[in-house]
N, C-alpha and C positions, 0 to 999 in steps of 0.2 A: 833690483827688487824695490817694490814701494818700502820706504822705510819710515821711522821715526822711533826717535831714541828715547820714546814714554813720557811719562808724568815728569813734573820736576824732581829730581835726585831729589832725597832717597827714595820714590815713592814707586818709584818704578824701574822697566827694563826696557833694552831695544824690541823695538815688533816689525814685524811685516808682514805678507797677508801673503796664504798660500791657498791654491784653490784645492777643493775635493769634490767630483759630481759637482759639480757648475754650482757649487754652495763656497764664498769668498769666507776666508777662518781667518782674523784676526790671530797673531801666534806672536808670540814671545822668541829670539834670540839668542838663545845661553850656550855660548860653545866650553860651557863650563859642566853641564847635561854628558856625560858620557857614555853608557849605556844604549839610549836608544836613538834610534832617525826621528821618530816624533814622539810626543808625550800627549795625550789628547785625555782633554777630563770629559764625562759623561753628556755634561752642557754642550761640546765641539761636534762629539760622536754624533749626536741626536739627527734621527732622519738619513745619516751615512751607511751604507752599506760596505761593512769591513767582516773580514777574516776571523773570527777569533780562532785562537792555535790548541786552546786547552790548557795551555802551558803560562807559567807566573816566573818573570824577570825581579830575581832579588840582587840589592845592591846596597851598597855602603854611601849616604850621604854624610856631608860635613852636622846635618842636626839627625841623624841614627840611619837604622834599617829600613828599608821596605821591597813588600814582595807586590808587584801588580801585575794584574792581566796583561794576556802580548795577544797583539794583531798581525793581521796584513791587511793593507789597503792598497787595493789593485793597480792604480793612479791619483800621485800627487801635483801638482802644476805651483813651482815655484820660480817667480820670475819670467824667464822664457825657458825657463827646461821644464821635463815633463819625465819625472822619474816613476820607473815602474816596479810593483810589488813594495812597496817602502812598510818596515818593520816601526809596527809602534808600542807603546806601552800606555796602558789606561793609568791618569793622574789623578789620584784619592784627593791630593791635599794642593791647595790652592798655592802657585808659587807666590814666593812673600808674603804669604798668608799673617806670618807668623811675625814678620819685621816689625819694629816699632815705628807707628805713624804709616804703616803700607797703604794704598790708594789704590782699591781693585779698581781694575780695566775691562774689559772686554778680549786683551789679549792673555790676561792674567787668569783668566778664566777658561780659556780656552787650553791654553798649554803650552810647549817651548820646542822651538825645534832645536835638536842635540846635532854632537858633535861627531856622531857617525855617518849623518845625513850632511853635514856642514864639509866634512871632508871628502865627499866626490865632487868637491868641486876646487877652487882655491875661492878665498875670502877678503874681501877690500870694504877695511871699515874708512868711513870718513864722516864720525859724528858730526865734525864742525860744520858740512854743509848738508846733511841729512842723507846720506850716502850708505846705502850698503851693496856692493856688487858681487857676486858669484861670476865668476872666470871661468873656464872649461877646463879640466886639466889638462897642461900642456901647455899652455897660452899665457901671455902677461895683460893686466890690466891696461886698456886705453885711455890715453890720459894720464899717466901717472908714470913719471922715470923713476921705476923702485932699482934701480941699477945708481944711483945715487944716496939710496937711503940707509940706514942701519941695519945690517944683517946679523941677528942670532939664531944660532940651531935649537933647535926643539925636538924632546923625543917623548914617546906614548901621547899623554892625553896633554899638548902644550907646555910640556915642563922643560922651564928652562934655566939654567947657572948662571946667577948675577949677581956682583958685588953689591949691597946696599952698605952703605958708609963704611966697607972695607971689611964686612963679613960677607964670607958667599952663600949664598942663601938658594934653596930650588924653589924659583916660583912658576906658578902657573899664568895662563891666558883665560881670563872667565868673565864674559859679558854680562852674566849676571850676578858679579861682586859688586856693589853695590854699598862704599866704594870700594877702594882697592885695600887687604888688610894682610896682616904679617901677624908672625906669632915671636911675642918679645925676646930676646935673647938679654943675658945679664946684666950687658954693657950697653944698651938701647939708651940712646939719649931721648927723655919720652916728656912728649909736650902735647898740652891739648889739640883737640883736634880746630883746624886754620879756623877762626871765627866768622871769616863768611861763607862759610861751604855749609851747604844747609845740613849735610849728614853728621855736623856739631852741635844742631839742635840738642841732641839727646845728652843728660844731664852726664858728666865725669868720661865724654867721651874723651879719649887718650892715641897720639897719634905718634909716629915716626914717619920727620921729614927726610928724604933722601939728601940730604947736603951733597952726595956721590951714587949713581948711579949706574951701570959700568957691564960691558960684557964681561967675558973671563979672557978678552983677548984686549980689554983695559980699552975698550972704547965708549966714549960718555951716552947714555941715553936723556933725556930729558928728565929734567929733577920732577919729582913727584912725593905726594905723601902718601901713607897706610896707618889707617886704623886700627890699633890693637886689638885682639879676641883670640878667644880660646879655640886651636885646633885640636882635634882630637888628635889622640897620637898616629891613628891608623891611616893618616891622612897623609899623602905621599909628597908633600909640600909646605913651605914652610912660610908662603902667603899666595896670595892673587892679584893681578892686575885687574883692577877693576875702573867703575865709569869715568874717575876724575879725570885717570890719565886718558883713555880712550875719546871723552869728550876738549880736549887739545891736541890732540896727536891721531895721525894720520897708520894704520898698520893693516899691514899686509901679511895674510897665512898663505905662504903656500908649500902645499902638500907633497909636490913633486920633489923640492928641494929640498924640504923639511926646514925650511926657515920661516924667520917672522919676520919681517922689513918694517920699520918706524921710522918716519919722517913728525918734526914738530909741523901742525899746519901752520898756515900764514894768515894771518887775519889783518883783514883793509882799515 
């Protein structure tokens, strides 16, 4: 897929551009999005002829409730597939609308492709060189020996069991975490967040470094840090992977196996 990984952290999300009716939609990334195949706010829709159902998709997000419209749209063209009937929901509220210092886009406005549409396929991220690939189910990425890289299982919507500095914690895989955050635990050795990562701009931000990072079969992942913040309790996870690590590291969803594969990338 054409890809790019947004604005400078925090300001933004991965995008890439899917076609509808020979009209090219800039779209946002979030395999964090579960719920629906596409999210499209009013500004996307405009001039497309889609489906409406009648019917309104309610859901639990990490900041409350919402209920919006559901579609179908007859043909989607992402990359070189061309999926058909793809279910969407109309998007009230601007993603990141709400972050501190957010920087609308074009893709940010448009809306996110989710993780129900993200999994008919497998997913090969490669921030470091501006990579995002969709695989056929079935098939391994070209280019890439994930038959060497790190293998952890994943179950429902990316949740997966990992020790951070020797408590096991269920985290998720969410593209649009932004960066990647955890919900404190007692014993948290808690430090500001790294002083050159621009998502420390924001004044008393507070972080936890991974000094151990670690499957639950005690294999090392690449050290990483999380921003501390309040999850709501109903929230099936106890943080997110989000861009810091994604933009050093190389990982692979795939669906057939139910694993995530992570290689650090290698920089010249």
């Amino acid at each position: 897929m054409q890809f790019d990984f947004g604005n400078p952290a925090p300001y933004g999300g991965p995008s890439t551009v899917i076609t509808i009716q020979g009209k090219e939609i800039p779209i946002l990334l979030d395999t964090g999005a579960k719920k629906s195949e596409l999210s499209l706010s009013s500004h996307a829709l405009k001039n497309l002829n889609v489906n409406y159902t009648g019917k309104y998709e309610c859901f639990k997000a990490v900041d409350g409730k919402y209920c919006e419209k559901t579609f179908i749209i007859p043909e989607v063209k992402l990359g070189s597939f061309v999926i058909k009937n793809v279910k969407g929901i109309m998007m009230s509220k601007l993603w990141g609308g709400n972050d501190e210092g957010f920087k609308e886009n074009e893709a940010s406005r448009n809306g996110v492709i989710g993780f129900s549409l993200l999994s008919k396929f497998n997913l090969l991220l490669d921030y470091p060189s501006s990579k995002a690939l969709l695989v056929k189910r079935g098939e391994n990425p070209i280019g890439y020996d994930i038959s060497k890289w790190i293998s952890i299982p994943f179950s429902g919507h990316f949740n997966t069991r990992l020790y951070l500095n020797g408590e096991l914690r269920t985290i998720s895989w969410d593209t649009g975490a932004i960066p990647s955050v955890i919900r404190k635990l007692a014993n948290d050795k808690i430090i500001p967040c790294p002083g050159d990562a621009p998502y420390s701009k924001k004044n008393g931000c507070l972080s936890i470094v991974s000094t151990q990072l670690t499957t639950e079969k005690n294999v090392f992942l690449p050290n990483t840090w999380f921003k501390i913040v309040s999850l709501p309790s109903y929230a099936p996870f106890d943080g997110l992977i989000g861009s810091n690590f994604y933009s050093e590291n190389l990982v692979y969803f795939d669906f057939d196996k139910q694993q995530i594969y992570v290689k650090r990338a290698t920089h010249d």
